[in-house]
N, C-alpha and C positions, 0 to 999 in steps of 0.2 A: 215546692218541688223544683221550682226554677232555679232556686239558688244549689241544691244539690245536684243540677245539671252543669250547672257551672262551677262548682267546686271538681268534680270530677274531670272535667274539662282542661281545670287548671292542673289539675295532679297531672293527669296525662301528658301537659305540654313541659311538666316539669320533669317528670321521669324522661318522656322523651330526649329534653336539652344534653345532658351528658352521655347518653348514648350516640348522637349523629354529631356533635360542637363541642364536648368535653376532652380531656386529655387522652382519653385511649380511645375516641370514638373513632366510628367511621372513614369519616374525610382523611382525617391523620393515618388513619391506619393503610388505607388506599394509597394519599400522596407516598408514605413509606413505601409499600407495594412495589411504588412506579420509579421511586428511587434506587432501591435495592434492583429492577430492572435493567436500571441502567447503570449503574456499577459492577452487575456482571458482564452486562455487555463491553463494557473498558474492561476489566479485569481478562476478558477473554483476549479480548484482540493485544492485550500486553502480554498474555502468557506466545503465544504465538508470537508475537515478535522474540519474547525473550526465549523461547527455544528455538529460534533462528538466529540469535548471536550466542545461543551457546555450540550450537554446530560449528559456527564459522571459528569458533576458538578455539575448539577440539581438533576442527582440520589447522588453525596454524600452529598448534602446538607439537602436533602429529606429524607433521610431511611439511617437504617444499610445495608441493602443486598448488597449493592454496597461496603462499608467496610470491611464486612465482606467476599465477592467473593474476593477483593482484599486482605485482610489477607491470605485466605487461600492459592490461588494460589502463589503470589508473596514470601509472609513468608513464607509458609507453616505453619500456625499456626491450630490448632485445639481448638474444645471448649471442657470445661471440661466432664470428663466420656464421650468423645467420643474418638472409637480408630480407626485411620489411616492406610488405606491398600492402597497399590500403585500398582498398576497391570503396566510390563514394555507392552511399546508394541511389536509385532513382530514386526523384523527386516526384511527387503526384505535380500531375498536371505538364508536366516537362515534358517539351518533346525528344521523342527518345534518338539517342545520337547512332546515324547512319554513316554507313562506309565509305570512306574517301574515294572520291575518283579516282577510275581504274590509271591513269595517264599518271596520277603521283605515286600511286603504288610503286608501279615499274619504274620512275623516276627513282625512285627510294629502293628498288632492287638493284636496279643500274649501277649506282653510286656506292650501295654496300660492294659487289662485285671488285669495283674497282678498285675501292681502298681496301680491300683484305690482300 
């Protein structure tokens, strides 16, 4: 009887083998699983980029505004008899810049006055 405990024992451990360690088993099939996960996940965040440089193509094919946003910001180009102010922004942490004393103001009103 013992040996046909152990004959069964063995079937078992061999049937088992290619089921959970064989070529279509388990492991394989899960690591797959977790692969194919993560290639949609890229595939996702590429299709979304890639319909955000098919916009941006469409608008420079279509119109100037998309040309011209990009001159301006990238260049820094402006168009003519227009003139350019750049405001910085605050800085975290900076202390924020206060009014000049009143004594140069008027100094500085004084002096326009007189040279106009």
């Amino acid at each position: 009887m013992r040996w046909l405990t152990l004959a069964l024992i063995a079937l078992v451990v061999l049937l088992q083998y290619p089921l959970w360690l064989g070529k279509g088993g388990w492991l394989r099939v899960w690591d797959y699983d977790h692969q194919l996960a993560q290639q949609k996940e890229a595939n996702r965040k590429l299709e979304t980029r890639n319909s955000g440089l098919d916009a941006e193509v469409r608008d420079l094919k279509q119109g100037y505004e998309a040309i011209e946003e990009r001159a301006r910001f990238e260049l820094g180009m402006i168009k003519q008899d227009e003139v350019f102010v750049q405001i910085p922004e605050q800085v975290p942490g900076a202390k924020p810049r206060t009014k000049p004393p009143a004594a140069s103001v008027e100094a500085a009103k004084k002096s326009d006055k007189s040279g106009n």
